[in-house]
C-alpha positions as CSV (number, residue, x, y, z in Angstrom):
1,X,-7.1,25.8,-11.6
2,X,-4.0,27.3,-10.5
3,X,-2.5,27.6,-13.8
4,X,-3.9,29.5,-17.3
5,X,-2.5,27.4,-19.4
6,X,-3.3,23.4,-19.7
7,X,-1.3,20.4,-21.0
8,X,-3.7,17.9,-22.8
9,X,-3.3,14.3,-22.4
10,X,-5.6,10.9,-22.9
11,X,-4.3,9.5,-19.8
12,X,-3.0,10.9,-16.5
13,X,-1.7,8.4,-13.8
14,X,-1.2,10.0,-10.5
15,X,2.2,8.0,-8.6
16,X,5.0,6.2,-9.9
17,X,5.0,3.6,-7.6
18,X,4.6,-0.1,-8.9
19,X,0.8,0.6,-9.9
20,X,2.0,3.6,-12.2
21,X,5.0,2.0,-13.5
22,X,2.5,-1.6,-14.1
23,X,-0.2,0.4,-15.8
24,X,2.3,2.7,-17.9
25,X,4.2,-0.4,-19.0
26,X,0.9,-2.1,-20.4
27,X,-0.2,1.0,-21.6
28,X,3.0,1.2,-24.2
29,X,2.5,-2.1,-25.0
30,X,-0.9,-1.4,-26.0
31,X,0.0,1.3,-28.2
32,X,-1.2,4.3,-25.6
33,X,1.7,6.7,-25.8
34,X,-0.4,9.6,-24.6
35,X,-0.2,9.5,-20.9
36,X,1.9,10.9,-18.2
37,X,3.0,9.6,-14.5
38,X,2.5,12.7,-12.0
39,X,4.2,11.9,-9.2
40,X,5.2,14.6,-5.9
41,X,8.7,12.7,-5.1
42,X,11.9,13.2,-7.0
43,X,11.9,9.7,-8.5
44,X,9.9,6.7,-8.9
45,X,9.5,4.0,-6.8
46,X,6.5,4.9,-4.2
47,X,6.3,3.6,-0.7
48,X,9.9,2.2,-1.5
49,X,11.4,5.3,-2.5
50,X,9.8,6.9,0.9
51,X,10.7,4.6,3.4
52,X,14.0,4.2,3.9
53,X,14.0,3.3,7.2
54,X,16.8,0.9,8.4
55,X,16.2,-3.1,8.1
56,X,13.1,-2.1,5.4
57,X,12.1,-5.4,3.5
58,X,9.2,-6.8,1.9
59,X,7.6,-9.6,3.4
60,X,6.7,-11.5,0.5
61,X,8.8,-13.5,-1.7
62,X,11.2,-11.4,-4.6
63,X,10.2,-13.9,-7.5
64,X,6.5,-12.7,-6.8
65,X,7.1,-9.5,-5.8
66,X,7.2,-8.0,-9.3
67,X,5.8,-7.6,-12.4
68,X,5.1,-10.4,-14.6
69,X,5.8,-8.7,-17.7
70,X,9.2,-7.1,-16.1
71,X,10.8,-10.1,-14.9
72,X,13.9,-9.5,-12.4
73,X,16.7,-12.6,-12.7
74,X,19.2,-11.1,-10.2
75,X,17.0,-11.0,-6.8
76,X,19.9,-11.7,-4.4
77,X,17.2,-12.7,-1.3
78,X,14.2,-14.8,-1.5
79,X,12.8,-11.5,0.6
80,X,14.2,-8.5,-1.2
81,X,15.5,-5.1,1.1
82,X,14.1,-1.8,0.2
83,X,17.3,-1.5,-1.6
84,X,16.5,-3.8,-4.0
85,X,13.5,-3.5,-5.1
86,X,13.7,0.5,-5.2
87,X,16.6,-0.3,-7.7
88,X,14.5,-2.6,-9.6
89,X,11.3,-0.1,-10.1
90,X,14.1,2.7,-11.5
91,X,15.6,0.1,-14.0
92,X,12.1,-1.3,-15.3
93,X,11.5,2.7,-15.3
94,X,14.6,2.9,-17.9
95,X,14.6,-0.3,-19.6
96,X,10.8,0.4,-20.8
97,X,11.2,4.3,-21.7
98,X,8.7,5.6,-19.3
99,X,11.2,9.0,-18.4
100,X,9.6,10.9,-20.8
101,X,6.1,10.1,-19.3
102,X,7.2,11.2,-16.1
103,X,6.0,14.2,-14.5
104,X,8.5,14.0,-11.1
105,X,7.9,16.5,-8.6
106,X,4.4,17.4,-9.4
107,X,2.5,17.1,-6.6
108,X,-1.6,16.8,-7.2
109,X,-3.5,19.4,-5.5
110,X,-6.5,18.8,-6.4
111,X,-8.6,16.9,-10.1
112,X,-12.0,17.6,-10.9
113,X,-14.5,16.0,-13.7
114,X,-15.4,18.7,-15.9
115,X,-19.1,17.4,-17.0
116,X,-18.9,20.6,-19.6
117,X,-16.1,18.9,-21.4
118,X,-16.4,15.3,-20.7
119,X,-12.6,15.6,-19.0
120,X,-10.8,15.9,-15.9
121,X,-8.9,19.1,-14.8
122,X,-5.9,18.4,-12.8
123,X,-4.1,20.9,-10.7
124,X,-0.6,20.0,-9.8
125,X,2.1,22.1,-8.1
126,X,4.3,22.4,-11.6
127,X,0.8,23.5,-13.4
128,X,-2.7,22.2,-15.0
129,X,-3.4,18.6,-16.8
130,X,-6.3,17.9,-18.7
131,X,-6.9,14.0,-19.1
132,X,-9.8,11.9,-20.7
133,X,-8.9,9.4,-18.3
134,X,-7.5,9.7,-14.5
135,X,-5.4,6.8,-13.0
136,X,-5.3,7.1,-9.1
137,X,-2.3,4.9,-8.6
138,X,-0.7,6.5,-5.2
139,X,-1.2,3.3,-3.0
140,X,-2.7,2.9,0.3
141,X,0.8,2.9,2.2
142,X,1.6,6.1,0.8
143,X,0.4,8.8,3.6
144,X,1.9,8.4,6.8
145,X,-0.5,8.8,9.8
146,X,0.6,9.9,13.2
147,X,-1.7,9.8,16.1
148,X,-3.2,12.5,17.3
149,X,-1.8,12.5,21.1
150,X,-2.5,15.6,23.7
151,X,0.8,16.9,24.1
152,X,2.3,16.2,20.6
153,X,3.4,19.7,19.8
154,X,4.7,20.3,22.9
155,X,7.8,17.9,22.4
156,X,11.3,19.2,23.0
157,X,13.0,16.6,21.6
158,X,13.5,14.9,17.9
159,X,10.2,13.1,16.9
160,X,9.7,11.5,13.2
161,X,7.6,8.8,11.4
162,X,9.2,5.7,10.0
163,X,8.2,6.1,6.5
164,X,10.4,10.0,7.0
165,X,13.6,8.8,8.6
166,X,15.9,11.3,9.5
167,X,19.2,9.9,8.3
168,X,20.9,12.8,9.4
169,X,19.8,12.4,12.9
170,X,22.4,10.1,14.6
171,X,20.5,7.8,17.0
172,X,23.5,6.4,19.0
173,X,23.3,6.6,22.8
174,X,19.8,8.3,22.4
175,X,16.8,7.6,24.5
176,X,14.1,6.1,22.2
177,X,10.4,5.7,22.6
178,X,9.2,3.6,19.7
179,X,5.2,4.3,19.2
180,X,3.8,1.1,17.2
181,X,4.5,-2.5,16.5
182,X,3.5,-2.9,13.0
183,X,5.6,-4.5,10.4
184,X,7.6,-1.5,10.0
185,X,8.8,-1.6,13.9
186,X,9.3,-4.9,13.7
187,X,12.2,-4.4,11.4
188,X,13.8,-1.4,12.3
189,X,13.5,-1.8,16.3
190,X,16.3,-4.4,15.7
191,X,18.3,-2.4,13.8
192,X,18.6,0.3,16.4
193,X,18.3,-1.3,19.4
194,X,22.4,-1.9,19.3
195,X,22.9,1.6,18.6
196,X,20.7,3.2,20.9
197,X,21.5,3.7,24.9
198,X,17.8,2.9,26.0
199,X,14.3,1.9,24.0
200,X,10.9,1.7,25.2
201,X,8.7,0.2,22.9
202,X,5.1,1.1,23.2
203,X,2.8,-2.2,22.2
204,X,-0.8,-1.3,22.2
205,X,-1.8,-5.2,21.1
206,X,1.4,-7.8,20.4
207,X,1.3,-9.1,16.8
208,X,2.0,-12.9,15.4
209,X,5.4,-12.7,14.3
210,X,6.3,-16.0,12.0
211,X,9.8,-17.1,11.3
212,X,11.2,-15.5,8.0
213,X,12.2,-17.9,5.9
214,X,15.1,-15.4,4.2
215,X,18.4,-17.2,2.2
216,X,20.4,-16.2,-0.2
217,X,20.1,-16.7,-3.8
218,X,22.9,-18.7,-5.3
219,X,24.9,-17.3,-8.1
220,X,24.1,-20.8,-10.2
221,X,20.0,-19.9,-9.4
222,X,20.3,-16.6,-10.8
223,X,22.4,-17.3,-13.4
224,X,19.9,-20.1,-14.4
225,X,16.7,-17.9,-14.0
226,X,18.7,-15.1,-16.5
227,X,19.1,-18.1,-19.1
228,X,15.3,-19.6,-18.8
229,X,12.3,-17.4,-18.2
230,X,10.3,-21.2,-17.9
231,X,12.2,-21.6,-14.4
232,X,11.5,-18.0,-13.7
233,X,7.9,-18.6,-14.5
234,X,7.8,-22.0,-12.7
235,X,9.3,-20.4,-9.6
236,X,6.9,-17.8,-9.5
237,X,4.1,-20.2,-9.7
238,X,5.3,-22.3,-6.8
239,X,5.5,-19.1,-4.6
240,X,1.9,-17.9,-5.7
241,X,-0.2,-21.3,-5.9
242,X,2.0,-21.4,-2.2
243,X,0.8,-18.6,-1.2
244,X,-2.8,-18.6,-2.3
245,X,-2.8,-22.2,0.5
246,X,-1.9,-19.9,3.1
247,X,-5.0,-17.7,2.3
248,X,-7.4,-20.7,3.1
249,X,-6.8,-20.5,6.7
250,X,-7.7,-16.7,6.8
251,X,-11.1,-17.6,5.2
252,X,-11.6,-20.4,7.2
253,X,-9.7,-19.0,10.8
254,X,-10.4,-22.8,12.4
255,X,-7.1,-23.2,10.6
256,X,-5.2,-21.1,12.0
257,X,-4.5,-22.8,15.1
258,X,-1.5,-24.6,13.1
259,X,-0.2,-21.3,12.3
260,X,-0.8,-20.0,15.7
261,X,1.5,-23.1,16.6
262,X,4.3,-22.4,14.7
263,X,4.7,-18.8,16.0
264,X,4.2,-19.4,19.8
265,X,7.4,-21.9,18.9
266,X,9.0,-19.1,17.2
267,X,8.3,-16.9,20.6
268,X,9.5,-19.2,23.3
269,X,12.6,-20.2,21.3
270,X,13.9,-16.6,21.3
271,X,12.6,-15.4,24.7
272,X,13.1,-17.0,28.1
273,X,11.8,-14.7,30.3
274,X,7.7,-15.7,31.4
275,X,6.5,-12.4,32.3
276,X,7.9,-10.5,29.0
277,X,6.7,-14.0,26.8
278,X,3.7,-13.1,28.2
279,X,3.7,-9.4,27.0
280,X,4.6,-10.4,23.3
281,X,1.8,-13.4,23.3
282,X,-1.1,-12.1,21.5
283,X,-4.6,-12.3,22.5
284,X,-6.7,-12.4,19.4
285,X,-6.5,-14.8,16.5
286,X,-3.6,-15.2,14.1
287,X,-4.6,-13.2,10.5
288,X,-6.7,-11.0,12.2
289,X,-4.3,-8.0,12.5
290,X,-1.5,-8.3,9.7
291,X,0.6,-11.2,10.1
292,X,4.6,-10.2,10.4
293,X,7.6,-12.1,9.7
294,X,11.1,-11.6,11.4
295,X,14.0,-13.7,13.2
296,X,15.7,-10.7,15.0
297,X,12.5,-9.1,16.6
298,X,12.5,-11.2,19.5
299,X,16.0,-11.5,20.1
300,X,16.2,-7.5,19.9
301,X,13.5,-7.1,23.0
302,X,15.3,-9.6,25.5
303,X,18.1,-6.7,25.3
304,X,19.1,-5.0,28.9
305,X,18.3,-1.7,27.2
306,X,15.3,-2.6,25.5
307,X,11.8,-2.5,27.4
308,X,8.9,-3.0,26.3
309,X,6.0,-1.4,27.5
310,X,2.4,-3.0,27.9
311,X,-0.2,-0.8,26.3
312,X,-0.4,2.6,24.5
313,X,0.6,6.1,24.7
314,X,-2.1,8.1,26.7
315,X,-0.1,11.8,26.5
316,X,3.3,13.5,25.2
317,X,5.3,15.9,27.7
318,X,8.2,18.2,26.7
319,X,10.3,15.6,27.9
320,X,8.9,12.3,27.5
321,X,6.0,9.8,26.3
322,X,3.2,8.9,28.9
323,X,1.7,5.2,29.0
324,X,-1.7,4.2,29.7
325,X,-1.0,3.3,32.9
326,X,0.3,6.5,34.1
327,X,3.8,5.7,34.0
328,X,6.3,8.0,32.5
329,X,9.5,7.4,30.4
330,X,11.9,10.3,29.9
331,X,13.5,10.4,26.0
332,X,14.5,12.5,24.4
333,X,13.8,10.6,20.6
334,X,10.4,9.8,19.6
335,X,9.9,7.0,16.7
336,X,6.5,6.7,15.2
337,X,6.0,3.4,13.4
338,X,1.6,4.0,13.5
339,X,1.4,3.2,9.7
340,X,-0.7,5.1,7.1
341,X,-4.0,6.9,6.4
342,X,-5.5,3.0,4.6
343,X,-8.9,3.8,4.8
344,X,-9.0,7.8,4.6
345,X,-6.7,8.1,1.9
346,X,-5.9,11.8,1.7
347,X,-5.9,11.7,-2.1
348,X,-10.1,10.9,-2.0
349,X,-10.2,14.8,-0.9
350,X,-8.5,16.4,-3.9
351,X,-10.7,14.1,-6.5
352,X,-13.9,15.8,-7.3
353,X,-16.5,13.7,-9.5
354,X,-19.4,15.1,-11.6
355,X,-21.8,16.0,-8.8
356,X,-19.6,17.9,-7.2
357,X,-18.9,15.8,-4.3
358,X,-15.3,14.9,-3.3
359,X,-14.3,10.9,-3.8
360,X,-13.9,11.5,0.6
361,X,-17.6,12.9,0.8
362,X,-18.5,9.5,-1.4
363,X,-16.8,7.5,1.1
364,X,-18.1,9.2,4.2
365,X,-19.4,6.5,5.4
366,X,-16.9,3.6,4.3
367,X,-14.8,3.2,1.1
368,X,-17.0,1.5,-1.9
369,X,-16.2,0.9,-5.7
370,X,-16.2,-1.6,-8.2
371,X,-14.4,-4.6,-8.5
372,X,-12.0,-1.7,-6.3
373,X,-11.4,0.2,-9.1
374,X,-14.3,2.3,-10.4
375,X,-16.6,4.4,-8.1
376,X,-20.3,5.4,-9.2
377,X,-20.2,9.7,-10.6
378,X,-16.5,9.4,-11.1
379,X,-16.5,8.8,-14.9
380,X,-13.1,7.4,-16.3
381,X,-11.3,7.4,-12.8
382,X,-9.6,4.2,-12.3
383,X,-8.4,2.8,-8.9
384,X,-5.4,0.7,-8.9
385,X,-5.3,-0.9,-5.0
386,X,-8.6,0.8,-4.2
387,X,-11.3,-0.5,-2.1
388,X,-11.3,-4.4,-0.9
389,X,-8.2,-5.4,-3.0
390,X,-5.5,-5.7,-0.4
391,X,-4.1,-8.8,0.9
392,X,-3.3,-10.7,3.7
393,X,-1.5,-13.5,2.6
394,X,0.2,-12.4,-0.6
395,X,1.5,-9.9,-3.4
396,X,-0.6,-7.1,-4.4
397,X,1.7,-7.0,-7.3
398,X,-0.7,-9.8,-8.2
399,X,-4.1,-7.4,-7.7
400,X,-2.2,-4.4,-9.5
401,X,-2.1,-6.5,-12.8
402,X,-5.8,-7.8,-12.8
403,X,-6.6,-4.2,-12.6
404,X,-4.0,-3.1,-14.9
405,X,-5.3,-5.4,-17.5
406,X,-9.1,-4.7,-16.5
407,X,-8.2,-0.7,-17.2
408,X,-7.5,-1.7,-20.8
409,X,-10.4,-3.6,-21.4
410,X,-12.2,-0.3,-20.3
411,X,-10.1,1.8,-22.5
412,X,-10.8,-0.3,-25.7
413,X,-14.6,-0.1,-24.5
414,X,-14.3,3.6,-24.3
415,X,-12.6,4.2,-27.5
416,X,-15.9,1.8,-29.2
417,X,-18.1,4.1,-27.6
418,X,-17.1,7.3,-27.7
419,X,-18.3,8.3,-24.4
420,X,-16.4,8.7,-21.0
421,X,-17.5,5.7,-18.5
422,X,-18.4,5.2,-14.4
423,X,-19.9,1.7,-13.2
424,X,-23.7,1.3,-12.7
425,X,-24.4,2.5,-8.8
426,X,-26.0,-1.0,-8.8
427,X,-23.1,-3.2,-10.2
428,X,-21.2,-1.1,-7.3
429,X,-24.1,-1.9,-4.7
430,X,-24.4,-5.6,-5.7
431,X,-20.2,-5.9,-5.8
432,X,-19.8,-4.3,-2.1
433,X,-22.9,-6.1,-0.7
434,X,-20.9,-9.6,-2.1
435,X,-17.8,-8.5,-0.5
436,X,-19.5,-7.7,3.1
437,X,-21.2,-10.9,2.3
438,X,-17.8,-13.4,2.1
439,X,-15.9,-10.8,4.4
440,X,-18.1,-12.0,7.5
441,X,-16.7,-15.6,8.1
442,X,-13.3,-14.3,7.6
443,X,-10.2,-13.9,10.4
444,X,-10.6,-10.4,9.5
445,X,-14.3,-10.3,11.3
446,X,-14.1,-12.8,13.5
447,X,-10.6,-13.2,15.1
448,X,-11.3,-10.3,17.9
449,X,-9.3,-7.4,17.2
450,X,-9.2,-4.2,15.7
451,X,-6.8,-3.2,12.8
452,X,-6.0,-0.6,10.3
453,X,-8.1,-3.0,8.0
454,X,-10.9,-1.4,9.5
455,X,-12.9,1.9,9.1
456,X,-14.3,4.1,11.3
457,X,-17.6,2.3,10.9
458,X,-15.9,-0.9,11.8
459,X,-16.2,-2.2,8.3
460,X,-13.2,-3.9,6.6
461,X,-12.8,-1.6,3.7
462,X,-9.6,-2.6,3.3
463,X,-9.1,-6.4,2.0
464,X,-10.4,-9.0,-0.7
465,X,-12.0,-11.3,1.3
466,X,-10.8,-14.4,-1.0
467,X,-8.1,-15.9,-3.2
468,X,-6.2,-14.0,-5.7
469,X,-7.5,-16.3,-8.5
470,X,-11.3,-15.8,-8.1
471,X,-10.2,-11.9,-8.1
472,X,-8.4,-12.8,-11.7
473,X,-11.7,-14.4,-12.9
474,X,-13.7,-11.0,-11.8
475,X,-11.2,-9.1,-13.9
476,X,-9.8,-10.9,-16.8
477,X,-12.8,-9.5,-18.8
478,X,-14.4,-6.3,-19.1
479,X,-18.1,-6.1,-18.4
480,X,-19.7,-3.3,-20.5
481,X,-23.5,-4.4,-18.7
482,X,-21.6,-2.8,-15.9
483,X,-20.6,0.2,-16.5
484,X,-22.7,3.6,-18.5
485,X,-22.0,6.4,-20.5
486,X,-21.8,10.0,-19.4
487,X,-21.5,12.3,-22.9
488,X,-19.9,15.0,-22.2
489,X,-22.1,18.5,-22.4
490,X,-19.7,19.8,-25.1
491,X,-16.4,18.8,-27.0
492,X,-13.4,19.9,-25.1
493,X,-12.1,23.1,-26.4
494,X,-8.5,22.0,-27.9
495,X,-7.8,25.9,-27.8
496,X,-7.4,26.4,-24.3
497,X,-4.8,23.5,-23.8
498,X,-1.3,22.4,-24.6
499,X,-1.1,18.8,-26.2
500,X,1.7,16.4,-24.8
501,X,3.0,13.6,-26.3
502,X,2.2,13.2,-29.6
């Protein structure tokens, strides 16, 4: 540890995004005031405090994207803007007196299990934390990844990911290449495309996009959801038991065709020309790679200064961005909407478990835990959005509460037992080898692409391969038959730390 002298906690949660704000909500509520949120920004608010990019939105509905226990009756969209919803994690941040828990610009260098002491030691950049339990709650769509292209460094323009804007670089009459069509390009490439004097977009495979049903939320709605929390419940209900429909055709990809239907519409209606229709028509099935939403994408491409170019990026010059075919574009502005590290989250290399092996060396091969939340010689370290519990088709706000409430049922299970726990390596074994099982008549294995839901191995390490619901069922109780006790060697020396929050 960098620092001599430790601060002592029950509970550390590493990021303040909306799994660290959930879990220290419910913790309160629970009556566990000892904890802390360590976070490396200057506020809360996680991937929506980071990316600030211009047109960022969230692509599920506002009603159901939030927490159930920290209701929200002024949503002005039925799709929220970053604005919005970074506004909303900083008020539920205030309204339920998690400042003092928060540890803001303490960034985690590294946390290992200290079998001695039955504990973890956490080394941050503001000092050392020792916690009972460790809450890994940074998020998969926290650690920007850029691809490593020959030629990157040599660059001699202005180059930047999405999720790092550079607000103070001003972009009008600038010569753009945009790296990526994910669903972060799609909403900032119409944003800039006015401003801009040329932009080549670089399409490595064309995504679905789906109308995006957005509107306005009426001043009578809103006033009515502040009044009644059963219409706020009810609405929420529609959306998810809505939603969770939608997922049926990702299990079952036969149905997508319907889907497929309605965004081939969406493409012709917005773009006349054949031989660029032909660039932006996909060739893979819908659900396979993530499904995006936008009625401004399309529009934005059929602009005289907007070309978009077939393929990927072979190489980088000093002055421009090389395709695969050869051809070269001159700019003098590089944009790189390539996503994040999903399934080599950086954070799995600064976690050390009790056999000395990094939660990265554990996952060599692919990423594996229980139910996505606890991993096999990482006593009391609990994943919120780990392994297998993204989505497809709907909130993971849903998936951060059945873990949420999962973590207390371990925590009461702790304090009965006295003992620090890890899962079974066979309830871990028999969980992934269920999830592999269901994950291979999915879209995700069968529709013909490759994605960032996939490892290096090829595996989808990524997504729960089934409704939301049957997830709850998994979680809603706490299964002591799967999980054992690791007694600690000795008692941890209370003489060598500094207690917090008591």
């Amino acid at each position: 540890m960098t620092s001599p002298q430790l601060h002592r906690v029950r509970i550390a949660v590493i990021g303040a995004g909306f799994g660290g704000i959930g879990a220290a909500i419910r913790l309160k509520q629970q009556g566990y005031q000892d904890f802390v949120l360590l976070d490396r920004g200057d506020e809360v608010g996680g991937t929506w405090r980071d990316n600030s990019y211009p047109g960022c939105a969230c692509d599920v509905p506002s009603h159901l994207y939030s927490l159930s226990f920290a209701p929200n009756p002024h949503w002005s969209r039925s799709f929220s803007g970053r604005p919005e919803i970074f506004a909303y994690l900083r008020r539920v941040a205030d309204e339920h007196h998690l400042r003092p828990h928060l540890r803001l610009r303490h960034e985690v260098l590294g946390a290992r299990w200290d079998a001695e002491q039955g504990c973890w030691l956490i080394d941050t950049s503001q000092g050392g934390y020792q916690a009972e339990f460790l809450i890994a709650a940074g998020g998969p769509l926290s650690e920007p990844a850029i691809p490593e292209l020959p030629g990157l460094g040599e660059f001699t323009g202005e180059m930047f990911h999405s999720a790092r804007w550079r607000h103070d670089l001003d972009l009008t009459g600038r010569t753009v290449a945009v790296v990526g069509t994910g669903a972060s390009a799609i909403q900032f490439v119409p944003q800039i495309a006015g401003q801009v004097g040329r932009l080549h977009l670089f399409q490595r495979t064309a995504p679905w996009v789906m109308p995006r049903a957005d509107r306005p939320i009426t001043a009578a709605e809103r006033a009515l959801f502040r009044r009644s929390s059963l219409a706020r419940r009810a609405v929420r209900a529609g959306i998810y038991w809505g939603r969770e429909l939608q997922a049926t055709a990702f299990l079952r990809p036969v149905l997508m065709r319907a889907g497929q239907a309605v965004a081939s519409r969406h493409l012709r209606r917005a773009v006349a020309d054949p031989t660029l229709r032909a660039a932006l028509t996909p060739g893979y099935t819908m659900g396979c790679k993530r499904v995006l939403l936008s009625n401004d994408y399309y529009p934005a491409l059929t602009r005289d200064n907007v070309e978009v170019v077939p393929g990927g990026v072979e190489k980088i010059l000093p002055e421009g961005v090389v395709g695969d075919d050869g051809s070269v574009r001159k700019v003098d502005t590089i944009i790189f909407g390539t996503g994040f590290h999903v399934t080599d989250v950086p954070i799995a290399r600064l976690i050390t478990g009790r056999d000395g092996r990094t939660l990265a060396e554990a996952w060599q091969e692919s990423m594996r835990a229980y139910l996505g939340t606890s991993v096999a010689g990482f006593p009391n370290l609990f994943l919120l959005l780990g392994p297998n519990t993204g989505l497809g088709h709907t909130s993971v706000v849903f998936m951060i509460e059945c873990q949420i409430e999962y973590l207390l049922g371990l925590l009461r299970h702790a304090d009965r037992v006295g003992a620090p726990l890890e899962p079974t390596q066979q309830a871990q074994d028999e969980f992934v080898a269920g999830i592999d099982r269901r994950m291979r008549r999915t879209v995700w294995s069968t529709g013909g692409c490759q994605s960032w839901y996939l490892d290096a191995g090829g595996r989808n390490s990524t997504l729960w391969p089934g409704y939301t619901w049957s997830y709850w069922l998994r979680t809603r109780r706490f299964r002591p038959e799967a999980f054992r006790t690791v007694p600690p060697a000795r008692p941890m020396a209370a003489s060598t730390v500094v207690e917090e929050n008591r």
